[in-house]
C-alpha positions in Angstrom: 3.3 -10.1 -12.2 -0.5 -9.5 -12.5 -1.7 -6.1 -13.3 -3.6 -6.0 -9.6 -0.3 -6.6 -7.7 1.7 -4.4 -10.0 -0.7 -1.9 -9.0 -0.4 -2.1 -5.3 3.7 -2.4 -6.2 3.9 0.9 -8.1 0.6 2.3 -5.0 3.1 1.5 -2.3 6.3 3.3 -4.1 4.5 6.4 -4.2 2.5 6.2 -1.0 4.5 4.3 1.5 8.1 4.9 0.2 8.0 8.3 0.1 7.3 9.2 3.1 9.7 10.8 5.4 11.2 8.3 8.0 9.8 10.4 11.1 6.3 10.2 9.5 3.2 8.9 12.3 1.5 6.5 9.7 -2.2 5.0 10.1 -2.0 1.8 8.0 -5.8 1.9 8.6 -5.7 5.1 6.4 -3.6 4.2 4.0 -5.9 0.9 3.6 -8.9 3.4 2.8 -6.5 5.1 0.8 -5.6 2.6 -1.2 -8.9 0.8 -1.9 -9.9 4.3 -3.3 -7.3 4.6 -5.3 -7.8 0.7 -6.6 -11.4 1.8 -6.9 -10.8 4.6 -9.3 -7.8 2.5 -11.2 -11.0 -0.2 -11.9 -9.5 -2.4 -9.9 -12.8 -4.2 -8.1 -12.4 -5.4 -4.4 -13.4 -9.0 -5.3 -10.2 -9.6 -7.3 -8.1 -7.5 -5.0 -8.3 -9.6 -2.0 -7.9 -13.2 -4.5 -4.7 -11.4 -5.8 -3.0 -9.3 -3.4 -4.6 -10.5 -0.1 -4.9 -8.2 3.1 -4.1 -4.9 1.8 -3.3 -3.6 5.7 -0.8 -6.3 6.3 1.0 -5.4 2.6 1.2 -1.6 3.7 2.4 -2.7 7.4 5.2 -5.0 5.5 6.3 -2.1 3.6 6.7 0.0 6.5 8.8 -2.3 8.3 11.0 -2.7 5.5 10.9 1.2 5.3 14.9 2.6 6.5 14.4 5.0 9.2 16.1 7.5 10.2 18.9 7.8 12.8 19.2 10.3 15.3 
């Protein structure tokens, strides 16, 4: 695996997987989020989108794959 799409790997552990089932979520948010994050990492937006692709439909993936919680 690349480093850029071990980076968003290990980004959505931390940021997506740990939230609480009953968390609202923006993915829009967590986009920004992440390409700040990616920023600061030196990870440039150019090779971002070649390597991992639409960042909002990765987050929205890993939500739906996300257990939630029963009532």
């Amino acid at each position: 695996m690349n480093a850029t799409k071990e980076f968003l790997r290990s980004w959505l552990e931390e940021n997506v997987g740990n939230l609480p089932a009953d968390t609202e979520v923006s993915v829009p948010m967590l986009a920004q989020q992440f390409e700040q994050d990616a920023d600061a990492a030196g990870y440039g937006r150019e090779v971002r989108e070649q390597e991992v692709g639409n960042i909002e439909d990765a987050i929205q993936c890993a939500l739906d794959k996300k257990p939630t919680r029963k009532m």
